[in-house]
N, C-alpha and C positions, 0 to 999 in steps of 0.2 A: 877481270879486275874485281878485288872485294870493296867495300864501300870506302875504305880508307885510299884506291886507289891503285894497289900494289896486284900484282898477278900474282894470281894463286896458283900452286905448282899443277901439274898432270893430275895428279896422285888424289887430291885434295878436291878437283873438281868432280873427280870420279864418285868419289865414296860420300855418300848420302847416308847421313845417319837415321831418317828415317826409314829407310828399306836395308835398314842391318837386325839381322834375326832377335839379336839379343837385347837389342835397344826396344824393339816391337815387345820380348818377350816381360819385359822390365813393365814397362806400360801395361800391355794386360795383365801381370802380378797385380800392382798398384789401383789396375781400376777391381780387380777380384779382391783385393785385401779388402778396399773400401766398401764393395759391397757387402764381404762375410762381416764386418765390424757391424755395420748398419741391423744386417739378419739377425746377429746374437743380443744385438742392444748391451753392447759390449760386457756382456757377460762371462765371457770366456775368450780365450784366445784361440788362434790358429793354431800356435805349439798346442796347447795345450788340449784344444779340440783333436788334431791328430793322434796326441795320444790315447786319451779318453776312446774315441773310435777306435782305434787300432787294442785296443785292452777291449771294448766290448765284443769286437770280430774275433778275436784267439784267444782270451780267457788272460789268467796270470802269464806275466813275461818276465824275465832278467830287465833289471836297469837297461844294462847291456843292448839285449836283443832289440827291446822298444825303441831305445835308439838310433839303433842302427836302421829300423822299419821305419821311422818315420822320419831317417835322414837328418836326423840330429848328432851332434859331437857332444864327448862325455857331460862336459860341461854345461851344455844348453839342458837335456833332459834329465842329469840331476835337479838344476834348477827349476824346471818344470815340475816336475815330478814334488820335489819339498814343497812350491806353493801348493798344490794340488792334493797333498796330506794336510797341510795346514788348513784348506778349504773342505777338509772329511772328505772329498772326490775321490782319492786313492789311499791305500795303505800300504805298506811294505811288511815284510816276514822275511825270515832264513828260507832257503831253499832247503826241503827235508834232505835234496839230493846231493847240496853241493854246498857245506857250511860257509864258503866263500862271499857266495851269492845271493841277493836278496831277491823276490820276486816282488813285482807291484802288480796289483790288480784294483779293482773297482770296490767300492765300498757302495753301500745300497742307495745313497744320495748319489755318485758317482752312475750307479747305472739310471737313477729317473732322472737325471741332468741328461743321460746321453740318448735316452728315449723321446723327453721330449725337444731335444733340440735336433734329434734328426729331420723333422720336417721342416725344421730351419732350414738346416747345411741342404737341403734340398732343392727347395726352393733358391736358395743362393747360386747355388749350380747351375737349376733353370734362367735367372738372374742373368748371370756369368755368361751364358750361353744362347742368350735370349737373338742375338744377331744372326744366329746361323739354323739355316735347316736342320731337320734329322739328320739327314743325309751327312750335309759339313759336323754336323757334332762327330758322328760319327767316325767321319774321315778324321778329325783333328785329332779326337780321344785317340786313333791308331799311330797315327803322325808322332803323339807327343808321347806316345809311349815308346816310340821306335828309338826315340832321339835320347831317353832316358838314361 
């Protein structure tokens, strides 16, 4: 019976929404968003940090490529991307290769932003992660790679 009285079907007693993957995986987003916001002293965002990282790890990319690397649609990481020239962080150019294609890379603010905020995003990690052994980090970092 639910509090109103009425039986709840088979179906409905079964299914526990706190032991459903996505529901758990929602929750730990939200407690790691909240963490990285607090790390950065909301200086940068998470789009925005991904990309930055992901431009300091490979050099110049396509709109295109960056987007697709850091799992963004066209529309999110243009938008990132033009706040992130507007803030001198990145620049864009023609591709010498491909007059179609712009590439973005870092601008020299763009890289001492991404230098010293990696012992930020580090720490935030450690953070993020602080409940579980090496061991479970370990395990999970392979888990959630598998599932990717």
């Amino acid at each position: 019976m639910d509090t109103n009285g009425l039986r709840k079907p088979d179906a409905a007693r079964a299914y526990r929404l706190d032991e459903q993957v996505g529901f758990v995986l929602r929750q730990v987003a939200q407690r790691h968003a909240s963490i990285f916001a607090a790390g950065v002293d909301g200086e940068i965002t998470a789009t925005q940090w991904a990309a930055l990282a992901k431009l300091a790890e490979m050099g110049p990319l396509s709109q295109n490529l960056l987007g697709r690397l850091t799992v963004m649609d066209a529309a999110t990481i243009k938008g990132v991307i033009d706040r992130m020239v507007l803030r001198g962080l990145t620049e864009t150019r023609p591709d010498p290769s491909d007059a179609r294609r712009h590439l973005v890379s870092l601008t020299a603010a763009g890289e001492d932003l991404v230098a010293r905020l990696i012992p930020a995003a580090q720490r935030i990690t450690d953070e993020t992660l602080a409940p579980l052994t090496g061991a479970e980090r370990k395990l999970l970092a392979a888990l959630l790679l598998k599932l990717r």
